[in-house]
N, C-alpha and C positions, 0 to 999 in steps of 0.2 A: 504494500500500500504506500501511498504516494507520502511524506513527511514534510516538514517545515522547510529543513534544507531542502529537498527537494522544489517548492516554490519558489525560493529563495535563486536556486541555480537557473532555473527555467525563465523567471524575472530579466536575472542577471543578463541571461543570454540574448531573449528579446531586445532587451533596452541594446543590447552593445549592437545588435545585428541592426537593428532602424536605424539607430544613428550613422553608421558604418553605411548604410542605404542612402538616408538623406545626404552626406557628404559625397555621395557618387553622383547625385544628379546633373553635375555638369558633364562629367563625360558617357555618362547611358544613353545610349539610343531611344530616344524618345518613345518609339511603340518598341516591345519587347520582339525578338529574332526568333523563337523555340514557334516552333509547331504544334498544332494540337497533339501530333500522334506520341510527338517529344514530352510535353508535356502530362499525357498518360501513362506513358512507359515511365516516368520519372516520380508521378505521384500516386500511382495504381498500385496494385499485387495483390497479394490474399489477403483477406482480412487476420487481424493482428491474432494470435493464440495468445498472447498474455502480457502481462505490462513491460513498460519499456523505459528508462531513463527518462524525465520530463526534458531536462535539458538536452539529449542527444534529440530527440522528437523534435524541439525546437531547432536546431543547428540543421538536421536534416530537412524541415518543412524548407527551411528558408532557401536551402542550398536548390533545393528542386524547383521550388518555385518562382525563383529568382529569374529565370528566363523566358518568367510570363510574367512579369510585371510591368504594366504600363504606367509610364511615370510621370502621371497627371497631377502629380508634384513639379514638377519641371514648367520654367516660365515660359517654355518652347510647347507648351501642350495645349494648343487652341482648339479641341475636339470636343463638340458637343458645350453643352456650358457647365463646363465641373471647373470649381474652382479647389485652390489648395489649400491646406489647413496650417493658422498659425500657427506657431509656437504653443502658446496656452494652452489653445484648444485640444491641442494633441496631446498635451501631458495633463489633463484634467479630464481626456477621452481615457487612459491609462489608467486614470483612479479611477474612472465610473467601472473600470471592468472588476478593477482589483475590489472596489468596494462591495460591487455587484449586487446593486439596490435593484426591489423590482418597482418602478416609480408606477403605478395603480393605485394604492392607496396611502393615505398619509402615514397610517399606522406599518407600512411596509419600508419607506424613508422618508422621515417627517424632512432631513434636510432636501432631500432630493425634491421633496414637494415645495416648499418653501423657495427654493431659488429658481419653480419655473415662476413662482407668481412673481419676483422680481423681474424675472428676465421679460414677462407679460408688460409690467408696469415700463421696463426700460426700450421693450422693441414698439409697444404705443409708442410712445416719445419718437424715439427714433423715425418712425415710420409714418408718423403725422396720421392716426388711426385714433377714432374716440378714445379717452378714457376711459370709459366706459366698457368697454369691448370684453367679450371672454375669450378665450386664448387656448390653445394645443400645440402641444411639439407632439408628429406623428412620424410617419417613415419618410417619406418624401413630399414631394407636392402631387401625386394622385392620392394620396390620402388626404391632404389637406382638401383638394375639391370635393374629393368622397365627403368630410365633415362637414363643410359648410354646406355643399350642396343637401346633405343630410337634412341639415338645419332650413334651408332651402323648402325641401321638399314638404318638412312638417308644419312651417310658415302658412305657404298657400294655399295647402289642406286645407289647414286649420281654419284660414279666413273663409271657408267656405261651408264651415259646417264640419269637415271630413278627420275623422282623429285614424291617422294613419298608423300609430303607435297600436290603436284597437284594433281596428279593422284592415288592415296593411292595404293593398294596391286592387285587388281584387273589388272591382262595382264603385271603385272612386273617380271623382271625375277625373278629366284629363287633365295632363300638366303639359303645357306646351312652355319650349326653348327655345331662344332666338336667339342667336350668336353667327357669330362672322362665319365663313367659308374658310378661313386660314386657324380659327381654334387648334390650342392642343389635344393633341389624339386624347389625353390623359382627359382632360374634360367628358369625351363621349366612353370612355370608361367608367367612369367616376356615375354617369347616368346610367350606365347597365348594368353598372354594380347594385343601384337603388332601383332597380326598378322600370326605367322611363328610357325605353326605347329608343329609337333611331327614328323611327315615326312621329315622336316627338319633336323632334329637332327642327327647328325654321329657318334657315340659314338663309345669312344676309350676306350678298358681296362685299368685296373689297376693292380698293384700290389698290394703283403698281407698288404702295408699300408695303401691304397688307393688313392696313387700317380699316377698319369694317365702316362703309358708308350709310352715317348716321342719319339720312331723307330715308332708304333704304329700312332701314332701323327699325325707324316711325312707322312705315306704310306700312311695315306686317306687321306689329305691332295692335294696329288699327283695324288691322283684317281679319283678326279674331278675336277673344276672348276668354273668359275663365284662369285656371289659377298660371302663372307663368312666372316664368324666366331667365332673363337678362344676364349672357357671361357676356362678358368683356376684357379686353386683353391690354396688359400691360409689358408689355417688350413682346413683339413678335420673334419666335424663337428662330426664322433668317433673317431679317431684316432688322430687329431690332427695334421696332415702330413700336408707336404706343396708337391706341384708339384716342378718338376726343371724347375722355369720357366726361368732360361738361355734358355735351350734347344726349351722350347714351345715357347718362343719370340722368336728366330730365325728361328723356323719352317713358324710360323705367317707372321715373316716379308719377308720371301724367297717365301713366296704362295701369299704375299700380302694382308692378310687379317687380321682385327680387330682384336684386341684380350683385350679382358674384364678378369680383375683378382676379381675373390672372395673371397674379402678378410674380410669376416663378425666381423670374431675376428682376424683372423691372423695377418691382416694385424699392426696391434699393435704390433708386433713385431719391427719391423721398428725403435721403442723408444726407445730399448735396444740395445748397441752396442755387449750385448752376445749374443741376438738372430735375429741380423739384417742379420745375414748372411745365414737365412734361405729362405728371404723373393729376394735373388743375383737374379737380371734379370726381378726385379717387374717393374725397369723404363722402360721396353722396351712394356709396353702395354701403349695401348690408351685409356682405362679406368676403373676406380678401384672404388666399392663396400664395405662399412664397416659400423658399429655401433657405434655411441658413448654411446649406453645404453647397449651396452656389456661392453666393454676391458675401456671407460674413464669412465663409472659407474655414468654416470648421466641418469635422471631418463628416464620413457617410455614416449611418443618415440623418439627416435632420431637416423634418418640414416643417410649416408653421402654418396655420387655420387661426384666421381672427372672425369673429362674427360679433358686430353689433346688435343685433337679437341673442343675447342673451337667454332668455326664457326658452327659445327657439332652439339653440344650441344644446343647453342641458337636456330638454324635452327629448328630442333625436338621439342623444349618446348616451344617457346615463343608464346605470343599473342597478340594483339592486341585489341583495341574498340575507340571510338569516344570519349566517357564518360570519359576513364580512363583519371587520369592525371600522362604520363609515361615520361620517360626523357632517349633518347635514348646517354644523353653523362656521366655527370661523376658519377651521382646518378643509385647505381642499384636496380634496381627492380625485386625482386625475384622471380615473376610470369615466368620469363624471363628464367627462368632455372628449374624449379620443375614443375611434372606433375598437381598439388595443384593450385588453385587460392586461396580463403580467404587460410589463415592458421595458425595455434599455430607459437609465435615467439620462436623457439625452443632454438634459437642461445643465449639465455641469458644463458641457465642451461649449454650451452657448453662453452661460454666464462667464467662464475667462477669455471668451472673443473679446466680447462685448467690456469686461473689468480693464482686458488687456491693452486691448485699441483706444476706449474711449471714442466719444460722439466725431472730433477730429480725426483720430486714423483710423475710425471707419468714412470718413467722408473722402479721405485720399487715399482711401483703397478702392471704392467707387469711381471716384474721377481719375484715378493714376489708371486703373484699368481702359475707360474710356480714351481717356488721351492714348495711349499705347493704340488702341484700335483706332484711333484717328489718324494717324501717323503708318500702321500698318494700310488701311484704307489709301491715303496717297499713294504709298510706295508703291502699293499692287496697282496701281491705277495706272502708274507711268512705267508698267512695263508693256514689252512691246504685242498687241495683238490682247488686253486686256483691256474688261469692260467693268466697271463697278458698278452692278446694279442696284446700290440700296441710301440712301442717303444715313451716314454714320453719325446718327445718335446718342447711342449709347455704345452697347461693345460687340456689335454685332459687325461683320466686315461680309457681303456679299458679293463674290468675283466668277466673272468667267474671260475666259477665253475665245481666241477666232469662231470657233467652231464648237459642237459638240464636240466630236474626235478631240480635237485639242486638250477641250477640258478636261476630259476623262484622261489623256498622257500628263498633263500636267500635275494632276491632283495625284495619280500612281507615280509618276516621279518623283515627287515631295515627300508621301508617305514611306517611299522606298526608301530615302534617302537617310531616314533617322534624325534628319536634324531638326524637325518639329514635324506634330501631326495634327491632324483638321480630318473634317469629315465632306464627303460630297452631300448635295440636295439634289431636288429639282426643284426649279423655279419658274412658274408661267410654263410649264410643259417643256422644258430644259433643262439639264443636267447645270449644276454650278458648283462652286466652292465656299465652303461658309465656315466662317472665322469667327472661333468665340474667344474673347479676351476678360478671365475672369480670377486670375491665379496674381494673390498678391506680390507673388518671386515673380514676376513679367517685367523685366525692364528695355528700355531703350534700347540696348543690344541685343536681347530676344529679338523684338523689332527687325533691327538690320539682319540678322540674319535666318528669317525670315524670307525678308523681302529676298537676301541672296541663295536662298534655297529654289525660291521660283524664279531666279534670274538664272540660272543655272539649267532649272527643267525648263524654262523656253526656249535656252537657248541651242 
């Protein structure tokens, strides 16, 4: 059986092996070299007959796995929007394991409970979100839609007579959605996890940014009725666009219906007083959708569900048993708001972002990223045979090249090359290249070389 030393060693070995990892990320190949079939033969075989050293287990996991690790640590790692984790965060993600709180009930980690409702009181602030508002850290941000939408779903029941929590979906009226054409996939997720179909959905065009057109908006809107609605998007996840959500909150609130913003990364705008003014009209929804393992760079996973209905929110998530020991007055219990019973206390790696940074260097970790994607945006623009199709906002960089053919060798060029990785789209029924800039390690010479890794595939 496993002993104290034994912890002790296995600790040791971790810690020295990460650190030993992060001090490499200048020279790693940006996406890892090993093969799936390498990667099987190396972490496969029989199952174990009996125990084994913690620390050799340790030393072996890492050695094998080391040539599948993507190092989305690295400020060269513009794929998909995953940002990197500070400092804090990472060694406060290290106590949440060793601690190993189940954060569900207050009586299971009263601290763990306690400092999500700070981090509740400190990411309002931050995020210019009521005071008001109740609060979840879940897995990511399709949970986060999944709860608010939750909340959502029992709102416009409710206002119509229908207690959903009673009588579920079966003989209720309808719930009709109305959201853009370019929504995230997780959004129509998030609706068929609850219930409400794809027949549900009323989809509104966009524009060449992918802004949902808010005349549009209004006419279907107007073209039916009963309980509804309203998602709206804040950072379009190619382009980087926001909706006007003036416009769609007041469309929302003149029909009467919900209206959810996703705000996965956008909504970190919020922190910057330069780019707060993108995010004008976010307070007039009833619930809002984000990451902190994007834009505040603490580690996977961490989502975040804010809902101003309140009542709304509990109503939808909470529960109930005989066993539990719950406290319905000052002590909160987080079962009470997240779709999760047992859960990871996530709320530590978000309260040393947020102690570590402060409201300042989280506002220039925001704009340092933008600027960095401003800067990558020209560079790719004045290479030869390229086209930037997105106007750069925030941290989004949307490029192609001559041709189709083109872009697709260009983009396999670049990822071949190891010296940073990105992902392909389509866009307008064409293939493109899409650049997310979200990793507080991204500096200016990330940038340049960058830009000379595609100066190289074009040429």
């Amino acid at each position: 059986m496993a002993n104290g030393d034994d912890t002790q060693r296995a600790l040791a070995a971790a810690a020295r092996l990460a650190q030993a990892y992060l001090a490499s990320l200048p020279e790693r190949p940006v996406f890892p070299p090993a093969t799936v079939e390498e990667l099987r033969a190396a972490l496969g075989g029989a199952l174990p007959t009996g125990p084994r050293d913690a620390a050799l287990v340790i030393e072996e996991l890492a050695a094998a796995a080391d040539p599948g690790i993507v190092t989305t640590a690295s400020g060269c790692y513009f794929g998909f929007v995953i940002g990197g984790a500070v400092p804090a965060a990472v060694g406060a993600d290290w106590l949440a394991t060793a601690w190993d709180q189940n954060a569900g009930l207050y009586v299971c980690g009263p601290a763990a409970s306690v400092v999500e409702e700070v981090c509740r009181d400190w990411l309002l602030e931050l995020l210019g979100l009521p005071r008001h508002a109740s609060f979840a850290i879940v897995t990511g941000c399709q949970m986060a839609h999944f709860t608010c939408l939750a909340a959502a779903r029992h709102r416009v029941l409710s206002d119509v007579g229908w207690d959903v929590a009673e009588d579920g979906l079966a003989g209720s009226p309808p719930i009709r959605v109305v959201t853009g054409e370019l929504r995230h996939i997780t959004v129509d997720r998030a609706l068929r996890y609850l219930g409400i179909g794809r027949r549900a959905i009323r989809t509104v065009p966009c524009d060449r940014l992918g802004r949902v057109d808010p005349a549009a908006l209004r006419r279907e809107l107007a073209s039916g009725s009963g309980p509804t609605i309203v998602v709206a998007q804040a950072g379009e996840v190619n382009t980087g666009s926001f909706d006007d959500l003036v416009a769609v909150g007041e469309a929302a609130r003149e029909a009467g219906a919900w209206l959810h913003v996703d705000g996965a990364f956008g909504l970190w705008a919020a922190t910057s007083p330069r780019l707060a003014p993108l995010l004008a009209g976010h307070e007039l929804a009833h619930s809002w959708a984000t990451d902190a393992h994007k834009w505040l760079n603490v580690p996977y996973d961490s989502g975040l569900a804010f809902c101003a209905d309140v009542e709304a929110h509990r109503a939808a998530l909470s529960v109930t048993a005989a066993y539990l020991v719950q406290d319905a007055g000052s002590r909160r219990d987080q079962v009470d708001w997240t779709p999760e019973f047992s859960r990871r206390a996530r709320g530590f790696a978000v309260y040393a972002a947020i102690r570590s940074l402060g409201r300042d260097g989280i506002r220039d970790l925001i704009e340092g990223c933008c600027d960095r994607a401003t800067e990558l945006g020209a560079g790719l623009a004045a290479l030869p045979g390229a086209e930037l199709l997105n106007d750069v906002v925030l941290n989004q960089v949307l490029v192609r090249f001559a041709d189709d053919a083109a872009t697709a060798r260009v983009l396999a060029a670049v990822q071949a090359s190891g010296e940073v990785w990105l992902s392909g789209t389509t866009w307008q029924g064409r293939p493109a290249i899409r650049v997310s800039v979200s990793n507080w390690r991204t500096t200016a010479d990330d940038v340049r070389r960058t830009v000379a890794a595609f100066a190289t595939a074009t040429g």
